[in-house]
N, CA, C and O atoms as a GROMACS GRO file, in nm:
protein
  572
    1UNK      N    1  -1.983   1.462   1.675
    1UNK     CA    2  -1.870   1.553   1.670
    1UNK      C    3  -1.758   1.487   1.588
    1UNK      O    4  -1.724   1.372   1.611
    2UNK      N    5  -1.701   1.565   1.489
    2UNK     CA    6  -1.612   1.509   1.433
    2UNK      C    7  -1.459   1.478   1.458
    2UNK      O    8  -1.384   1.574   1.444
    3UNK      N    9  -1.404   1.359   1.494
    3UNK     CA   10  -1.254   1.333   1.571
    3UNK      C   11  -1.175   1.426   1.517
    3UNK      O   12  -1.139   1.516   1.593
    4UNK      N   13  -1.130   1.428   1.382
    4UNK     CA   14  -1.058   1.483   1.363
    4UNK      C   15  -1.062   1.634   1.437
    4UNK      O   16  -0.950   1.666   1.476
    5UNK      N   17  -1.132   1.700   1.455
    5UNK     CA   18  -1.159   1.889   1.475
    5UNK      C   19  -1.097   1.825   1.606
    5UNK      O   20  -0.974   1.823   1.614
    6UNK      N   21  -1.180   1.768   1.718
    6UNK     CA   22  -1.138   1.769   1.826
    6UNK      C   23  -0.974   1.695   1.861
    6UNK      O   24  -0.922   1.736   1.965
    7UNK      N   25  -0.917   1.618   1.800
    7UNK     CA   26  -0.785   1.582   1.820
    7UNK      C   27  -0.716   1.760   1.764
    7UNK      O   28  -0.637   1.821   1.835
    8UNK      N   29  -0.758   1.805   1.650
    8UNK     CA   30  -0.656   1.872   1.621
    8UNK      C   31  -0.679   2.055   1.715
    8UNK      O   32  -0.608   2.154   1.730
    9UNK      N   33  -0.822   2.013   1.755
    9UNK     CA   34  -0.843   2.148   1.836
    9UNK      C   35  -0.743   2.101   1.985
    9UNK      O   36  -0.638   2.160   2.010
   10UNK      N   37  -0.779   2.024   2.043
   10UNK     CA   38  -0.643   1.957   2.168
   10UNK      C   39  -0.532   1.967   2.128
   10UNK      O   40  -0.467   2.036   2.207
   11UNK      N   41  -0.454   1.921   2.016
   11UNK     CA   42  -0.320   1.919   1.975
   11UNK      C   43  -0.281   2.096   1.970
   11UNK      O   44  -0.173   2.141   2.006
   12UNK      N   45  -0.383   2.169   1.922
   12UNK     CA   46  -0.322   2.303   1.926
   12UNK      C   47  -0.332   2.388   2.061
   12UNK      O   48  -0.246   2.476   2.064
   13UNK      N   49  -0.415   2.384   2.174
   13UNK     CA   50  -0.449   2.402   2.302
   13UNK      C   51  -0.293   2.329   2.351
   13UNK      O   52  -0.208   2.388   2.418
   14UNK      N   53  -0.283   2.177   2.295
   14UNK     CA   54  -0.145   2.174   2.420
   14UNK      C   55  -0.006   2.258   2.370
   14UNK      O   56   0.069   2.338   2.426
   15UNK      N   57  -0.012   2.205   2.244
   15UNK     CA   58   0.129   2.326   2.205
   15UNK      C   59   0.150   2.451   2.214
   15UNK      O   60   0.257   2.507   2.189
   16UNK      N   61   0.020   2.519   2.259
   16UNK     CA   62   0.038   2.630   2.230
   16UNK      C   63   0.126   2.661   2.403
   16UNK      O   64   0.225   2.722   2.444
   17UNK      N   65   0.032   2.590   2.451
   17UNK     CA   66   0.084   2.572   2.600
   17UNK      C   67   0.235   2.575   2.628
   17UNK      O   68   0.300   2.655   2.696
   18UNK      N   69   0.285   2.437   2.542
   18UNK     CA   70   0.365   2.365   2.567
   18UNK      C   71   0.540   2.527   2.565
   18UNK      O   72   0.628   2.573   2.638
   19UNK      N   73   0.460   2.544   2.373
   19UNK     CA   74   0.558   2.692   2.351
   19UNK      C   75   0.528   2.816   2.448
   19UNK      O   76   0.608   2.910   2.448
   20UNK      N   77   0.423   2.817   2.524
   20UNK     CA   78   0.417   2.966   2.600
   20UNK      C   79   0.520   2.896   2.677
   20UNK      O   80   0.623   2.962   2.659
   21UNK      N   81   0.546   2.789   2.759
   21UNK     CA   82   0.633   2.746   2.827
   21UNK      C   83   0.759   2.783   2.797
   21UNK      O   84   0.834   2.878   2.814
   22UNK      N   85   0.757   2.676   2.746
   22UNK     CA   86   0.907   2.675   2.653
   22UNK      C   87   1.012   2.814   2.613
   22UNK      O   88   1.135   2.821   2.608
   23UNK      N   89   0.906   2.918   2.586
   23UNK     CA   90   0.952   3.031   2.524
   23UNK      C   91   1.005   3.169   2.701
   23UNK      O   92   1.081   3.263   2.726
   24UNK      N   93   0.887   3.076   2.777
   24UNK     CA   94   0.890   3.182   2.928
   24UNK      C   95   1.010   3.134   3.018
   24UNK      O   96   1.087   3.227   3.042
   25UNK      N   97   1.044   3.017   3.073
   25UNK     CA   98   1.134   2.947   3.075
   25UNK      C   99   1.275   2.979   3.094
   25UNK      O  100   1.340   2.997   3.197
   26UNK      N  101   1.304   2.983   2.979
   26UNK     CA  102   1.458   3.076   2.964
   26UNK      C  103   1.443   3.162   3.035
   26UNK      O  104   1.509   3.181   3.137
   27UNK      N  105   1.353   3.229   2.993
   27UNK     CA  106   1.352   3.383   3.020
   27UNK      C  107   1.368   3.439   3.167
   27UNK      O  108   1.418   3.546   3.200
   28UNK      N  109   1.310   3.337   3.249
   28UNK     CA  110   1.320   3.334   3.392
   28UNK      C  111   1.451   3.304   3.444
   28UNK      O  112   1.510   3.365   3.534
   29UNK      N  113   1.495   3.194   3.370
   29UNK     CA  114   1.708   3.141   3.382
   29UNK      C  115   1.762   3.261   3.359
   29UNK      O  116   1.863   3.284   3.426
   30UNK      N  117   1.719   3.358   3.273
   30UNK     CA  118   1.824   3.486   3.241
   30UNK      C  119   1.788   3.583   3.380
   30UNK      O  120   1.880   3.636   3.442
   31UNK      N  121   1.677   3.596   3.411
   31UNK     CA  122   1.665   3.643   3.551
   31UNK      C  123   1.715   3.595   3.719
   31UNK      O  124   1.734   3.644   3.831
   32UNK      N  125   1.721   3.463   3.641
   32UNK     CA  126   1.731   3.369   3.753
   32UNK      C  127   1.896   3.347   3.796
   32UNK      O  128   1.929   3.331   3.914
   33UNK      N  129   1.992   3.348   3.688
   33UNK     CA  130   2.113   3.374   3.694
   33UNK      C  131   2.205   3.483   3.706
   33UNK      O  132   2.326   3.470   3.691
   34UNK      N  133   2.135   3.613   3.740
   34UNK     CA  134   2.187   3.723   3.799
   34UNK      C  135   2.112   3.737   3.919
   34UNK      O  136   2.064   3.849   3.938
   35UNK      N  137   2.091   3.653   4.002
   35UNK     CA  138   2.078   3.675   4.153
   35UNK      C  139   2.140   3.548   4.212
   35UNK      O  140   2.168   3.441   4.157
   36UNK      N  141   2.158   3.598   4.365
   36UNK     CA  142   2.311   3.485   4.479
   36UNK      C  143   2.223   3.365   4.483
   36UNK      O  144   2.102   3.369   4.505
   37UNK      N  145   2.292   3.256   4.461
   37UNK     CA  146   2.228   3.169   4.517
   37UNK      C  147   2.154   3.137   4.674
   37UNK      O  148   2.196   3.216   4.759
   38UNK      N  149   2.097   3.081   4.704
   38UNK     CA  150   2.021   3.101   4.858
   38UNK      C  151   1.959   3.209   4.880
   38UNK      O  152   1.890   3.207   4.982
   39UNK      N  153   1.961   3.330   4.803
   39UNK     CA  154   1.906   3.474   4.870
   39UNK      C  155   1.706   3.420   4.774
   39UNK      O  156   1.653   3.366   4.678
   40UNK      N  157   1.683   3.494   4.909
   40UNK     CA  158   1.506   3.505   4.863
   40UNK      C  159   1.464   3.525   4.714
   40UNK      O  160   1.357   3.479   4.674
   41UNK      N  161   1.562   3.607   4.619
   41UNK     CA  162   1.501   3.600   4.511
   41UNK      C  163   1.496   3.480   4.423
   41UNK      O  164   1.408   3.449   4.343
   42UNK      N  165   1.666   3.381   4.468
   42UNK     CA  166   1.687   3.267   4.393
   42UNK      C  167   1.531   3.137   4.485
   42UNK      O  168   1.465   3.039   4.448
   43UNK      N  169   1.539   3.202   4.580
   43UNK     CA  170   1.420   3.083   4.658
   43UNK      C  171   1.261   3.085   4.551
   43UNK      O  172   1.180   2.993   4.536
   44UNK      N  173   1.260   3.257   4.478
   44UNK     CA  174   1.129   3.235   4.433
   44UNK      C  175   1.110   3.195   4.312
   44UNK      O  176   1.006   3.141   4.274
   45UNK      N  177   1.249   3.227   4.212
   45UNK     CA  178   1.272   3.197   4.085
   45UNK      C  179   1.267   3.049   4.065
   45UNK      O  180   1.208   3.018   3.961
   46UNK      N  181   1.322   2.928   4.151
   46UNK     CA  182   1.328   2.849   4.167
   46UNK      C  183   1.148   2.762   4.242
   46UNK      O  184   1.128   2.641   4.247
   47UNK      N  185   1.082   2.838   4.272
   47UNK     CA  186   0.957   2.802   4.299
   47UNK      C  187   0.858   2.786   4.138
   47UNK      O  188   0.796   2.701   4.074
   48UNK      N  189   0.900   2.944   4.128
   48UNK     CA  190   0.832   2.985   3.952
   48UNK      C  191   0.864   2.855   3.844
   48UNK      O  192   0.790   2.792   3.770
   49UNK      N  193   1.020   2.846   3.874
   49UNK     CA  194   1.010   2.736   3.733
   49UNK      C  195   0.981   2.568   3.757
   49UNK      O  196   0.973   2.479   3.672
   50UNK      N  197   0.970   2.561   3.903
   50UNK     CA  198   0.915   2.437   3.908
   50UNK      C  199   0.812   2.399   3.901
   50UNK      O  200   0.795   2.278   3.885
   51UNK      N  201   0.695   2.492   3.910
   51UNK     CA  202   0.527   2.489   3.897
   51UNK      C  203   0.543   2.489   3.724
   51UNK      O  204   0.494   2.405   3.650
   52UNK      N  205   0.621   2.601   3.685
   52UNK     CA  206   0.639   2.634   3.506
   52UNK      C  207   0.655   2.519   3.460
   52UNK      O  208   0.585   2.512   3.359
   53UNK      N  209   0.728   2.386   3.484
   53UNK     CA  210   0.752   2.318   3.438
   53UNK      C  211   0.672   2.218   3.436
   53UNK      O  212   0.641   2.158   3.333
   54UNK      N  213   0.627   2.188   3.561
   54UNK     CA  214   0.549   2.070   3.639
   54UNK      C  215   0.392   2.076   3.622
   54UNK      O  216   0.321   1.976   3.606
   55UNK      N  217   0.337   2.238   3.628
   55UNK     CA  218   0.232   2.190   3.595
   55UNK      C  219   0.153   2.225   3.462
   55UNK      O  220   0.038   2.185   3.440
   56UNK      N  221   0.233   2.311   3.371
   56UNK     CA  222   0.252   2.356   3.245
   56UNK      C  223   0.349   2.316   3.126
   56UNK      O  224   0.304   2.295   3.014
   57UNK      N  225   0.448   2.309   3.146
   57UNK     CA  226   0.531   2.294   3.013
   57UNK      C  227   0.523   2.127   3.032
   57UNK      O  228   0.532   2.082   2.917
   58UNK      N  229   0.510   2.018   3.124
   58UNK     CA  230   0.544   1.932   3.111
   58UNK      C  231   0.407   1.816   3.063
   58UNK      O  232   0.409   1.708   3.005
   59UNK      N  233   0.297   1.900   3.121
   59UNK     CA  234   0.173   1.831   3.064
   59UNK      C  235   0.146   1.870   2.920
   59UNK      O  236   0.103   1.787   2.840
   60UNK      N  237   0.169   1.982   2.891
   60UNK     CA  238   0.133   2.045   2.778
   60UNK      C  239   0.243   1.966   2.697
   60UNK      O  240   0.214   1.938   2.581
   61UNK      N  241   0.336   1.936   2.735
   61UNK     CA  242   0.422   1.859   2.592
   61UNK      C  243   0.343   1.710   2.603
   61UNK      O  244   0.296   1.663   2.500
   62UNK      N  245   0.329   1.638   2.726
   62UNK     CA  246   0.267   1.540   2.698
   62UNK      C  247   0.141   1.564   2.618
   62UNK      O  248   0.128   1.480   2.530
   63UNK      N  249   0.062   1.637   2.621
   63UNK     CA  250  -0.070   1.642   2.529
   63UNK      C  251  -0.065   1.639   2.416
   63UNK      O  252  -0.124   1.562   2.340
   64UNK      N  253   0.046   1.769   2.380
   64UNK     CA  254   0.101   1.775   2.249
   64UNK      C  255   0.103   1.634   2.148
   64UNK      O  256   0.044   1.619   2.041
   65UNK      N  257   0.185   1.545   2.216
   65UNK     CA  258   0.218   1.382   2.170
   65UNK      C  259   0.066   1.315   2.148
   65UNK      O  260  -0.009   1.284   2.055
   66UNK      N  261   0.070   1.311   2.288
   66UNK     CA  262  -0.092   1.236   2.234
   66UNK      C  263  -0.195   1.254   2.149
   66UNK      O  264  -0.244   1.165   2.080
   67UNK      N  265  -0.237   1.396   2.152
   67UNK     CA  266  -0.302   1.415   2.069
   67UNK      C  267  -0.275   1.477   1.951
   67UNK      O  268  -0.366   1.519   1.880
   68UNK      N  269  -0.143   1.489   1.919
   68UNK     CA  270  -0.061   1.442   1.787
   68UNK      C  271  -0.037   1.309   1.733
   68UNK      O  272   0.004   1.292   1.618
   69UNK      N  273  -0.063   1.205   1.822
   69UNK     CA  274  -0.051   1.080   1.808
   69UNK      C  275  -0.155   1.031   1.710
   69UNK      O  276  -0.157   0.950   1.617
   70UNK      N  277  -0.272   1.145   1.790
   70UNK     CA  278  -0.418   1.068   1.808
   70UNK      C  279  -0.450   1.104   1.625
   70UNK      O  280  -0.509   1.038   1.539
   71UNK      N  281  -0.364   1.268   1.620
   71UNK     CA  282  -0.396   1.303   1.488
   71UNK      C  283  -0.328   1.193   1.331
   71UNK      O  284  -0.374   1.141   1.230
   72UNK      N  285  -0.192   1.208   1.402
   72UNK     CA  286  -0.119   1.127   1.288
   72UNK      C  287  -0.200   0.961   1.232
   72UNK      O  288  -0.197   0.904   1.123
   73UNK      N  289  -0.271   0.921   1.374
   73UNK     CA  290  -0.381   0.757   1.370
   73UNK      C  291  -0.467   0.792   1.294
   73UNK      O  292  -0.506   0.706   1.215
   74UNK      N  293  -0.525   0.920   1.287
   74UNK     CA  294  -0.632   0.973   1.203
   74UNK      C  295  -0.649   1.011   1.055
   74UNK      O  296  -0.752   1.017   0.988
   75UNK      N  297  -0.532   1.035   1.022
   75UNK     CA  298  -0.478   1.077   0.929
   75UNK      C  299  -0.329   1.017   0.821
   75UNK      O  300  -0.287   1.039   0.708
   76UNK      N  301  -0.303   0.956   0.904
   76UNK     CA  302  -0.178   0.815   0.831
   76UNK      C  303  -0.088   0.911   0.806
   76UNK      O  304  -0.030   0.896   0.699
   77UNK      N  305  -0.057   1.003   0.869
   77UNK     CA  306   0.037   1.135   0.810
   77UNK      C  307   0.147   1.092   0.823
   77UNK      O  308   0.223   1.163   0.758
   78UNK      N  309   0.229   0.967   0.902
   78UNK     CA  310   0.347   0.919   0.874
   78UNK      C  311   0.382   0.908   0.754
   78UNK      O  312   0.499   0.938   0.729
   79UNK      N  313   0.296   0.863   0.647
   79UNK     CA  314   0.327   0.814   0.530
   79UNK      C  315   0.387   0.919   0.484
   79UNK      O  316   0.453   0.869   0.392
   80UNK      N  317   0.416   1.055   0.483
   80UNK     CA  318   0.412   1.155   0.472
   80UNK      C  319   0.547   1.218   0.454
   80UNK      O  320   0.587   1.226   0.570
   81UNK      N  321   0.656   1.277   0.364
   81UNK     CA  322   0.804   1.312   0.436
   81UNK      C  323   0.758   1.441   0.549
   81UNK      O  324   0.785   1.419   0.666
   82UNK      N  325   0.711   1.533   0.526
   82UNK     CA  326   0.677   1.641   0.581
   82UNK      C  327   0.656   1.624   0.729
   82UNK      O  328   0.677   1.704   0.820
   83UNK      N  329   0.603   1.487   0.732
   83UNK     CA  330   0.558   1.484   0.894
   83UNK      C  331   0.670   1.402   0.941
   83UNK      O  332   0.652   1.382   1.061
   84UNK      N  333   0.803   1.333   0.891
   84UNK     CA  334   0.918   1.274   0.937
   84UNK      C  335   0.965   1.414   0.938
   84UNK      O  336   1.001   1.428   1.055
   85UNK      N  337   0.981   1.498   0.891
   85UNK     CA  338   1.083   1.616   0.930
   85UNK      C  339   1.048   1.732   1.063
   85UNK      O  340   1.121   1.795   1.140
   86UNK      N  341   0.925   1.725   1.046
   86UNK     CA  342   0.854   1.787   1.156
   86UNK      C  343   0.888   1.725   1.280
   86UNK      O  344   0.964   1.774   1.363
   87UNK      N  345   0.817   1.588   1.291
   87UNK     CA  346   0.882   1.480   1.350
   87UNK      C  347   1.017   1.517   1.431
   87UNK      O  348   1.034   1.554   1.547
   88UNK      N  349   1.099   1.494   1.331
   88UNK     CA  350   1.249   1.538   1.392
   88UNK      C  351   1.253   1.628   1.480
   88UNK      O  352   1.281   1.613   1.599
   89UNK      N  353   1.216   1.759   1.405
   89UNK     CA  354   1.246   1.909   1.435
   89UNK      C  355   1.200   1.862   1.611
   89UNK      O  356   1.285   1.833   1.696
   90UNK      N  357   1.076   1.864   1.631
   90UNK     CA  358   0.986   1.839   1.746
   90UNK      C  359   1.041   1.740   1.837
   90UNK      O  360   0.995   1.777   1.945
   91UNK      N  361   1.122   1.623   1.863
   91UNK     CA  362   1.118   1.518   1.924
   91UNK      C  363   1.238   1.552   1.964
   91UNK      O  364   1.255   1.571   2.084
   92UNK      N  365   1.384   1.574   1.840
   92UNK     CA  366   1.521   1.571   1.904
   92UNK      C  367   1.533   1.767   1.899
   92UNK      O  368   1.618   1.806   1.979
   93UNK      N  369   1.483   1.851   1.841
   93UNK     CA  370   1.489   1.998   1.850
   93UNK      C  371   1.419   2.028   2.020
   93UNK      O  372   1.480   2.037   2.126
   94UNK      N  373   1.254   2.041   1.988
   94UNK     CA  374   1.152   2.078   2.118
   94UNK      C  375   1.202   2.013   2.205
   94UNK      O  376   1.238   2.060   2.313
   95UNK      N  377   1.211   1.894   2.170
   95UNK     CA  378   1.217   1.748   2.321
   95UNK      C  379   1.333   1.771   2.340
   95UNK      O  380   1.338   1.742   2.459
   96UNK      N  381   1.489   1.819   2.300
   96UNK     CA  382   1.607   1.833   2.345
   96UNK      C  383   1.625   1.963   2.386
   96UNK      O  384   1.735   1.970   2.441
   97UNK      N  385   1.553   2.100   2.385
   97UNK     CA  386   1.613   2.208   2.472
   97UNK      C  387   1.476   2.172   2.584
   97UNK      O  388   1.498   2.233   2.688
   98UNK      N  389   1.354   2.100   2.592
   98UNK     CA  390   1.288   2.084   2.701
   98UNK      C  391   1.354   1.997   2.797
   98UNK      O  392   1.318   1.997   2.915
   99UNK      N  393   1.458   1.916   2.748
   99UNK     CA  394   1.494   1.830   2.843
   99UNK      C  395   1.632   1.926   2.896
   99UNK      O  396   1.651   1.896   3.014
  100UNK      N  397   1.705   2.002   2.862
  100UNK     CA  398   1.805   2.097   2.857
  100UNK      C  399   1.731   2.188   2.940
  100UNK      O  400   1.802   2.230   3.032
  101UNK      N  401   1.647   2.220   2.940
  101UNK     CA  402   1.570   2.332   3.045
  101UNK      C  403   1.520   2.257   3.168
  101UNK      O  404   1.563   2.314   3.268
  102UNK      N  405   1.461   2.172   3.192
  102UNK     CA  406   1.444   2.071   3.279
  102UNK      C  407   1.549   1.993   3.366
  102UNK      O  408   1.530   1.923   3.466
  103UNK      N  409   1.721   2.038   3.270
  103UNK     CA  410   1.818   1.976   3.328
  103UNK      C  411   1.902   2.145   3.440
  103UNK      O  412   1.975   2.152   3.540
  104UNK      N  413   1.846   2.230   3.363
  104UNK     CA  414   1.884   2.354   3.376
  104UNK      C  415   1.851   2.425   3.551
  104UNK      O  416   1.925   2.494   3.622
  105UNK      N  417   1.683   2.362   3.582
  105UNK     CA  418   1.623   2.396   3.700
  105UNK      C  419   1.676   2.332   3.813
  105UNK      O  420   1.668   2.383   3.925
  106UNK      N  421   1.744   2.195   3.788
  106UNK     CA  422   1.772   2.085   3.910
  106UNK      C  423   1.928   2.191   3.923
  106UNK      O  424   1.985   2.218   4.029
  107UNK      N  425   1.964   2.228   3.806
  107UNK     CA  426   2.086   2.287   3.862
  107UNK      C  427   2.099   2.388   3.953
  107UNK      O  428   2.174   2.405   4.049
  108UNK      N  429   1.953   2.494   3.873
  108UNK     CA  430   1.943   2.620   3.962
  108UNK      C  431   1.930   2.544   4.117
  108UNK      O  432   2.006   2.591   4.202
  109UNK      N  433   1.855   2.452   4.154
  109UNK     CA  434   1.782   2.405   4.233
  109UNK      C  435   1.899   2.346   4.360
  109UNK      O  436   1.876   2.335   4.481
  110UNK      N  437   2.011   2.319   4.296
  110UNK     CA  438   2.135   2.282   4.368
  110UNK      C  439   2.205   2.390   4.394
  110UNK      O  440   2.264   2.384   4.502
  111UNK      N  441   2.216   2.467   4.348
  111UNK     CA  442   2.294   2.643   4.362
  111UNK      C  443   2.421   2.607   4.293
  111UNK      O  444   2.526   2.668   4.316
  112UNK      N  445   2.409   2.481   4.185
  112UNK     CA  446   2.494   2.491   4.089
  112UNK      C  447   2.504   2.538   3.954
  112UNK      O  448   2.591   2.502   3.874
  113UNK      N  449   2.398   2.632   3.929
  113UNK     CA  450   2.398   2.673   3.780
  113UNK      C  451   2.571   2.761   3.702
  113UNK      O  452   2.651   2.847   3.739
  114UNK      N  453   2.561   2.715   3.641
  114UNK     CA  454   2.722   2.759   3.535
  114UNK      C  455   2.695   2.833   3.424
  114UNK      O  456   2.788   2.865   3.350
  115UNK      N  457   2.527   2.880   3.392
  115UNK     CA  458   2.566   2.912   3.266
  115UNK      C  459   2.532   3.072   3.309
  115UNK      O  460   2.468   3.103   3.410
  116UNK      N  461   2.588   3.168   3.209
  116UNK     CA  462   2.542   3.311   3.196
  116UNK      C  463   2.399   3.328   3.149
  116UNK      O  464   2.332   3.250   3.081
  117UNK      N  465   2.361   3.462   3.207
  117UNK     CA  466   2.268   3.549   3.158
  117UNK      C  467   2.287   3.559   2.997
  117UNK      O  468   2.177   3.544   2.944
  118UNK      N  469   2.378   3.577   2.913
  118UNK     CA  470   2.377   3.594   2.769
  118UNK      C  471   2.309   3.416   2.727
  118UNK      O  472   2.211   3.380   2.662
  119UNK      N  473   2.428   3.330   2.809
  119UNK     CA  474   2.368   3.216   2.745
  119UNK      C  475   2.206   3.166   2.758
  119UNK      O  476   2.173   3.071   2.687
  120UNK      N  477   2.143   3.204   2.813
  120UNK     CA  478   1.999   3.184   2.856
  120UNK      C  479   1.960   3.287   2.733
  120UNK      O  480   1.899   3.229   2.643
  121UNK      N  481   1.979   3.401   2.715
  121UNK     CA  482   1.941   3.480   2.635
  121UNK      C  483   1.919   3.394   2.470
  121UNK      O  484   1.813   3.380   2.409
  122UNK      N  485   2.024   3.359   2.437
  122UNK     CA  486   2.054   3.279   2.307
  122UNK      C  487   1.969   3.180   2.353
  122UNK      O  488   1.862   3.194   2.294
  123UNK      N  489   1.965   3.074   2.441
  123UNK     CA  490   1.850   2.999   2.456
  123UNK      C  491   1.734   2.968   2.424
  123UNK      O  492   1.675   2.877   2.365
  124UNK      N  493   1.696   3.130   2.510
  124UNK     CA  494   1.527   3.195   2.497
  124UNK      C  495   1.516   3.196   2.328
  124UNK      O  496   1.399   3.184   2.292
  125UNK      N  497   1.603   3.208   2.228
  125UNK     CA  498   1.543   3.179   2.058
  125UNK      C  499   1.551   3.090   2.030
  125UNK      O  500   1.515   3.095   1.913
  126UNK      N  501   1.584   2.961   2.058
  126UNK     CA  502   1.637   2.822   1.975
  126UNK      C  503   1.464   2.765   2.009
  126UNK      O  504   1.439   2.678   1.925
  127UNK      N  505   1.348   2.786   2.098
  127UNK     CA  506   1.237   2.733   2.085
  127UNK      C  507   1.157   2.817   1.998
  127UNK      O  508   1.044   2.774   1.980
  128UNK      N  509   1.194   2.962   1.921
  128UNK     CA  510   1.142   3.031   1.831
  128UNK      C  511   1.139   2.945   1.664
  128UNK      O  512   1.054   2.904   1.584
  129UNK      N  513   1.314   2.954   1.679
  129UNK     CA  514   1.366   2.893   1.504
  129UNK      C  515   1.301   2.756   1.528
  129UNK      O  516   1.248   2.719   1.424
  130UNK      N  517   1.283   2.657   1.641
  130UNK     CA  518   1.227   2.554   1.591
  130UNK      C  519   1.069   2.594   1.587
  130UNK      O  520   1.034   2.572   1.471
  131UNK      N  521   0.984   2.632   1.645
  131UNK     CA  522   0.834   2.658   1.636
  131UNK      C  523   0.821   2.725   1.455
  131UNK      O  524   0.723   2.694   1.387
  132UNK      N  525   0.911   2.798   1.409
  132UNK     CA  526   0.882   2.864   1.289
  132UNK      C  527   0.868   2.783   1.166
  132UNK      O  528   0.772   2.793   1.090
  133UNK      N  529   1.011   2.666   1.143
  133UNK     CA  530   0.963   2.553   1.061
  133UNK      C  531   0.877   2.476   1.093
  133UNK      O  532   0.799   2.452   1.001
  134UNK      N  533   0.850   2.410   1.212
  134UNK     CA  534   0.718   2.337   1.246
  134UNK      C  535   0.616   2.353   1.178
  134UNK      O  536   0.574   2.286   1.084
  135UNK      N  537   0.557   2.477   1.243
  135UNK     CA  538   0.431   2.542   1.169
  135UNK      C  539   0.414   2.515   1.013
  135UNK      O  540   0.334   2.451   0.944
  136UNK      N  541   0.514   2.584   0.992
  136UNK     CA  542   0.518   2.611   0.841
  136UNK      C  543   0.503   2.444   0.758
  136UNK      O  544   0.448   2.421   0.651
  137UNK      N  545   0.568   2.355   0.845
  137UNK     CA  546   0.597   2.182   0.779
  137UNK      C  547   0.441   2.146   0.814
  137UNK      O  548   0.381   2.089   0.722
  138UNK      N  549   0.381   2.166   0.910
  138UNK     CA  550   0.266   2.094   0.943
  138UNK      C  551   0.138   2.177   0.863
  138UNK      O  552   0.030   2.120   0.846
  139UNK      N  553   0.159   2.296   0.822
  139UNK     CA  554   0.059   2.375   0.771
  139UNK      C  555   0.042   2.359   0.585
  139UNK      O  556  -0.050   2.352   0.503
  140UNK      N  557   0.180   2.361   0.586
  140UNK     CA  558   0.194   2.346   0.449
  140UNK      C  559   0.186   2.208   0.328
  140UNK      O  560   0.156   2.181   0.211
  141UNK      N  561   0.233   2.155   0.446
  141UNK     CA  562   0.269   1.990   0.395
  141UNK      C  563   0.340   1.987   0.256
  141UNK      O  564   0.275   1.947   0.160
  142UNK      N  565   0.510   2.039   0.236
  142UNK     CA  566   0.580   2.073   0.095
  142UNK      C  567   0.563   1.959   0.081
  142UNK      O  568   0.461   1.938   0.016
  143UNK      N  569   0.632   1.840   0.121
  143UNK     CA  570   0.655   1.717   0.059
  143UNK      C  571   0.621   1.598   0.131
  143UNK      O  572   0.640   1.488   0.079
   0.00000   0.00000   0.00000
């Protein structure tokens, strides 16, 4: 079997994961922030995004790495500018609203959340605009 297919068939299985996450997420905070804190609906919203996170968005980003790791070892694609910008986009873009969403649940989770329903809304796109250059940097390879 050839490494490469299988690193890059895993690398796309976890991201894809990682973005169904990522993208569902919000979407639950915008639901999740128009109901009382303590009432049964905040008890289930707060169930939803901790499994969402814990046993989906958070493995699936770890996979992502690794077997992006496993690809870049395979392929020397550091050498690469295309894969330093991707790089970026992915580590301080993906990895900074995942850690922002992850900081987001402990809040719901305290019955201290502060932010609005609009702001979750605007949220729910910032893992779109980054998934759109990604693709396009890793598919295309401009430079």
């Amino acid at each position: 079997m050839n490494s490469y297919l299988v690193a890059e068939a895993l690398h796309i299985i976890s991201f894809t994961a990682w973005m169904a996450g990522m993208f569902y997420l919000p979407r639950l905070y915008v639901y999740h922030s128009e109901v009382a804190p303590g009432s049964e609906a905040d008890q289930i919203f707060q169930v939803m995004e901790r499994r969402l996170l814990r046993i989906i968005i958070n493995p699936a980003m770890i996979g992502t790495f690794v077997f992006g790791g496993w690809l870049v070892y395979l392929t020397e694609a550091y050498k690469q500018g295309w894969w330093h910008a991707k790089m970026a986009l992915v580590v301080f873009g993906m990895g900074g609203v995942h850690g922002m969403l992850s900081k987001y649940r402990k809040d719901f989770a305290k019955g201290q959340n502060r932010k609005s329903a609009k702001f979750y809304r605007i949220l729910n796109e910032v893992p779109t605009l980054l998934f759109i250059p990604i693709v396009f940097l890793a598919v295309l390879k401009p430079f």
